[in-house]
C-alpha positions as CSV (number, residue, x, y, z in Angstrom):
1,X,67.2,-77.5,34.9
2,X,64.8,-75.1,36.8
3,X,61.0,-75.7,37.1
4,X,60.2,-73.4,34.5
5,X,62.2,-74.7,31.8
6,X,60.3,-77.4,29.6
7,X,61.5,-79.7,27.1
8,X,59.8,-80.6,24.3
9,X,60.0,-83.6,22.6
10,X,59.0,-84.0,19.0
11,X,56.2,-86.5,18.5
12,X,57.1,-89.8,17.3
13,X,55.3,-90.2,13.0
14,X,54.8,-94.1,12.5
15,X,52.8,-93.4,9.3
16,X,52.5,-90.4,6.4
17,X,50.7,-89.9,2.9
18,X,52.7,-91.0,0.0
19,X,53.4,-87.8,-2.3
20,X,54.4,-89.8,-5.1
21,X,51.4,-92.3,-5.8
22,X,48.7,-89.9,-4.1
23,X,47.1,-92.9,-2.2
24,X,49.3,-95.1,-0.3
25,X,50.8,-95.0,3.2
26,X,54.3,-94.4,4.0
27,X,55.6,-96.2,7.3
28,X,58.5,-96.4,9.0
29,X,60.6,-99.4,8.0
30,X,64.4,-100.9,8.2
31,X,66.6,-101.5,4.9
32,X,69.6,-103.1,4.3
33,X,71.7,-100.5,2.3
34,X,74.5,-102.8,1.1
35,X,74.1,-105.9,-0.3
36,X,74.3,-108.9,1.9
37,X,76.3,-111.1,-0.7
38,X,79.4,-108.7,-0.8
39,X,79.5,-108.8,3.2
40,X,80.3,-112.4,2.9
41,X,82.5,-112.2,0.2
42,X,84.7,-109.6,2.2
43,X,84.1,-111.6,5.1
44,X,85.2,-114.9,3.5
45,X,88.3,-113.5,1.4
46,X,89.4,-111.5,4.4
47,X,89.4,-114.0,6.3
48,X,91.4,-116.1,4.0
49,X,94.1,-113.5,3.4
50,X,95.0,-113.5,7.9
51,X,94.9,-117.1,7.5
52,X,97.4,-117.5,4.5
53,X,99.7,-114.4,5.6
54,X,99.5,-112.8,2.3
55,X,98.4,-109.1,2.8
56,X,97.2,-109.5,6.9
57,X,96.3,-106.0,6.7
58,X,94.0,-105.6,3.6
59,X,92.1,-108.9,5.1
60,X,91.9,-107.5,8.5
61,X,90.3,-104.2,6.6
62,X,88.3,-106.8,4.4
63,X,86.5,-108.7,7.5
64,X,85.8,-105.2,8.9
65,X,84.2,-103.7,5.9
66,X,82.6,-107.4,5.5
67,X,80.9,-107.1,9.0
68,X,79.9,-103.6,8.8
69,X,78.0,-104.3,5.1
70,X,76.3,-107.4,6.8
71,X,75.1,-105.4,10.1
72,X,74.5,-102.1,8.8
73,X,70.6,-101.0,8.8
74,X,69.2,-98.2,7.5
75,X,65.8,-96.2,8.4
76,X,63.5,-95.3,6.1
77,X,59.6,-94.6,4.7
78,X,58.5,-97.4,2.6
79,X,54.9,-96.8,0.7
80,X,52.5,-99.8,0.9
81,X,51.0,-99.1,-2.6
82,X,53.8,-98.3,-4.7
83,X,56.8,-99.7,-3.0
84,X,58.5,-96.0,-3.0
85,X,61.6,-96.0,-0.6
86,X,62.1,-92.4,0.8
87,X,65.3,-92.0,3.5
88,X,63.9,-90.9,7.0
89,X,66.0,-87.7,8.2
């Protein structure tokens, strides 16, 4: 890169006005999109399924989807009044 050329980097928003309740604050916050019960019920049953033998590779698939629904995180604006969840982009 030359010494003119610049790079601008957008600014990083921690808070913004809530549109829907017209008096809260939006801020930055992580979710959990799937729920955490079904990632140990895939978890468990997959697991059971590579110990028994019995259909190896739809527990194998099971554990994966299990872990991934247990880890996954999700970033979005969260109102302090109203509760509104809003996905970040």
């Amino acid at each position: 890169m030359s010494e003119k050329e610049e790079t601008t980097v957008a600014p990083v928003v921690e808070s913004v006005h809530c549109r829907l309740c017209d008096g809260g604050t939006m801020r930055r916050a992580l979710i959990k999109p799937y729920n955490l019960n079904v990632g140990i019920v895939l978890i468990v049953a997959g697991l059971l399924c590579l110990a028994t033998g019995v259909l190896a590779f739809l527990g194998l698939l099971a554990v994966l989807f299990g872990i991934y629904f247990v880890w996954a995180k999700k970033d979005v604006w969260l109102c302090d009044k109203c509760g509104a969840i809003v996905e970040r982009i």
